[in-house]
N, C-alpha and C positions, 0 to 999 in steps of 0.2 A: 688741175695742175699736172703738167705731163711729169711722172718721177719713172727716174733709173731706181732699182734696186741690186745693191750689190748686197747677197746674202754671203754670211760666211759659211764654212763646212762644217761647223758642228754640228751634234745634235738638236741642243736648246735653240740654234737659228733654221734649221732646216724643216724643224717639226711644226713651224709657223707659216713657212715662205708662200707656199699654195695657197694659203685663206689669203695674204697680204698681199700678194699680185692677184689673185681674185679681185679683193675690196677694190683696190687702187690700179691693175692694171699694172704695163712693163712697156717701155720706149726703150728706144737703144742710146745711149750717152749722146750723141750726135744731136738729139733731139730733145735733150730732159731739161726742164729748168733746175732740178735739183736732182740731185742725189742722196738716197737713203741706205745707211750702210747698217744693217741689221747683224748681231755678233759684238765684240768684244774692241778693245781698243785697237786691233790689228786690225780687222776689218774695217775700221775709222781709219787710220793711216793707208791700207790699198783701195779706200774708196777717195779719201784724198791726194792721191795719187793719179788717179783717174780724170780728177777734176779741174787739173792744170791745164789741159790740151783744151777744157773747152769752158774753165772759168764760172763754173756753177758749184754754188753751194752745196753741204754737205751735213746730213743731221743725221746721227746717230740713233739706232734705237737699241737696249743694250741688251743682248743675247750671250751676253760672256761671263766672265768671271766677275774681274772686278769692273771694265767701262768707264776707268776716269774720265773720256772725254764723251761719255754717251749719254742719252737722256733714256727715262723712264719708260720699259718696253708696256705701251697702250698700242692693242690694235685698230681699235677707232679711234676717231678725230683726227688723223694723221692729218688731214688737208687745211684744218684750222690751227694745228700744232703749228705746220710750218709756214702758215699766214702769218702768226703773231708771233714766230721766233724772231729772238735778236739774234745778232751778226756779228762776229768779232773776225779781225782777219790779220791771219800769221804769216810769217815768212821762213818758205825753208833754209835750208844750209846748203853749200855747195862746196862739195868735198873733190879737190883735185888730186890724186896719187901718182906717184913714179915708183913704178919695181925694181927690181934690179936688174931688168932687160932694159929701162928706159921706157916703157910702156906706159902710158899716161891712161886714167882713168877716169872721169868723171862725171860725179851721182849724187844724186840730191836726197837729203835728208831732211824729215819730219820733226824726228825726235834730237838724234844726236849721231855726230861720228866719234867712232872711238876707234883707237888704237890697243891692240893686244897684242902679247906674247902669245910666240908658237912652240913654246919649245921647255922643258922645264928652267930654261938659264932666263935671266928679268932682264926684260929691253931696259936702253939705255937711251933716252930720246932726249935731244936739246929742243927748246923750244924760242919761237921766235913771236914777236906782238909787230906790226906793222913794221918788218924788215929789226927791228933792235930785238938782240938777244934777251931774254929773260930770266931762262936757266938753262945754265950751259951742259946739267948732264941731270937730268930727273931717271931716277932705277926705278924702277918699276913692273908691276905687271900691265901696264897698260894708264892709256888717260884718254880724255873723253871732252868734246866739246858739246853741251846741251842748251838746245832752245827754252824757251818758258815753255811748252807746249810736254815736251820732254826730259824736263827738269822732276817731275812724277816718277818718274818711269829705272831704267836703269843708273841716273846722276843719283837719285836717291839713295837708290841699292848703296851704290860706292861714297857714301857720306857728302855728296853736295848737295848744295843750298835749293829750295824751291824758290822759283822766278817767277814774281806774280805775271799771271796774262795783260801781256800788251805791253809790259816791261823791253826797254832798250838795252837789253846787256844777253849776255851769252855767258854758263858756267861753264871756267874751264876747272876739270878734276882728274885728280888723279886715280889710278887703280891699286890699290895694295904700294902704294909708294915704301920705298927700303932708304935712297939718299933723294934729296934730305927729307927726313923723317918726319920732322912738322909742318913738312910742307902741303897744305891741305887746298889748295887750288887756288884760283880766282873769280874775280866777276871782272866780265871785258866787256866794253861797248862791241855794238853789233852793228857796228860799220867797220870797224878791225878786221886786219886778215891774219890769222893765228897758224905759224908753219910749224910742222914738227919736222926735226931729221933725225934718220937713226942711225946710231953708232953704230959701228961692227953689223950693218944688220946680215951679212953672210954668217957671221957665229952666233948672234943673236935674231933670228929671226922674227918677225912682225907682221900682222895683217892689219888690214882697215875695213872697218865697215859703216858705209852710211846709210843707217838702220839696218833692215838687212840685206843690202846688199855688200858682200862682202870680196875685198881684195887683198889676195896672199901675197906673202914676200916683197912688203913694200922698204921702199930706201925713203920717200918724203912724204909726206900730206900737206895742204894745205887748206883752208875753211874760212871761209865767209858766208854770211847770208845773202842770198840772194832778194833784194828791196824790189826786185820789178818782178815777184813772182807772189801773188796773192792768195791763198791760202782762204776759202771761206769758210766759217764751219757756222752751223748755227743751232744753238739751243734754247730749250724752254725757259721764257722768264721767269720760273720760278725753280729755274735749275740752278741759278748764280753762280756761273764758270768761275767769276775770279773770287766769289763767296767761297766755292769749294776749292781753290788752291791756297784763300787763306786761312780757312780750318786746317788743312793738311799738314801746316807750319805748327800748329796748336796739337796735331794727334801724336800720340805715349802707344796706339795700338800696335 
């Protein structure tokens, strides 16, 4: 099996990578049937990153911290591991921005786009669901549109819901919400296109990022998933992706 290895820069990934392209060998992505991203869930999101231009799967091995979306770091057996892995396949976000030049930007996202404040004053963002207003003025430090993929990850941090894997909706959440106060987010189908605009954003300014790429001093966003864009990731069967998003719902840690 010809694999790409994308190793990440830490220590705990780099102190392996020599034996691992030894064992297995290194093709250039052009040529790999898969892609092994060795490291931490970051390194899972820039090796699936990598793997859109040319539609090859993607299996984690975990060299990081925590690895929610990575499998058990074993040096051998990789070539049978990823014979008998299953397949689950996501879809990113596509985050459109306008600055206040009029600057249009847009960048695809993994996990989630979020919007934040720049500044110690709390944006003031109205929000729209397929062109109908929703709320016409959310304070805020910020709010956030996350995949199931993503919903782990910083949606959590800021109190939204986990979305089991292969779930049709998208969480939208807020950041430090001020008005209105018990306004604590939603769940939107993910064929929706979800707009934010920002009020005042000259006095209040605002950036967006989708993941991390990040754009300052925006005036709108907008965000849909993009469905013609396949995302393969692949784990051990007895890693059970959507087993472990739904303990996560069950963990007090």
């Amino acid at each position: 099996m010809k694999i790409h290895f994308h190793i990440a820069k830490n220590k705990k990934a780099k102190v392996v990578a020599d034996e691992l392209l030894s064992l297995y060998g290194q093709v250039d992505l052009s040529r790999a049937e898969v892609i092994v991203a060795v490291g931490g869930d970051g390194a899972m999101l820039a090796a699936m990153r990598e793997s859109i231009t040319f539609n090859i799967p993607v299996f984690g091995l975990n060299r990081g911290n925590i690895g929610f979306l990575m499998n058990d770091f074993h040096k051998l057996n990789l070539i049978e591991r990823l014979k008998d892995a299953n397949e689950i396949i996501v879809h990113p976000l596509e985050m459109v921005a306008v600055d206040s030049k009029n600057k249009k930007y847009v960048e695809l996202a993994i996990n989630e786009v979020a919007i934040f404040r720049r500044t110690h004053q709390s944006a003031i963002i109205s929000i729209k669901i397929d062109d109908t207003e929703r709320l016409s003025e959310l304070t805020c430090d910020g709010v956030m549109v996350a995949t199931p993929v993503g919903s782990t990850a910083y949606n959590l941090s800021a109190h939204g819901p986990i979305l089991p894997i292969g779930s049709e909706i998208l969480a939208l959440t807020p950041i430090s919400p001020f008005r209105p106060r018990r306004w604590r987010g939603a769940l939107i189908k993910n064929k929706s296109i979800i707009e934010f605009n920002i009020i005042n954003p000259k006095l209040r300014p605002v950036s967006a990022s989708a993941d991390a790429k990040e754009v300052k001093n925006i005036k709108q966003v907008s965000v849909s998933q993009k469905h013609n864009i396949d995302l393969r990731i692949l784990y051990d069967k007895t890693n059970g992706m959507e087993d472990k998003y739904l303990k996560e719902q069950f963990s007090i840690g």
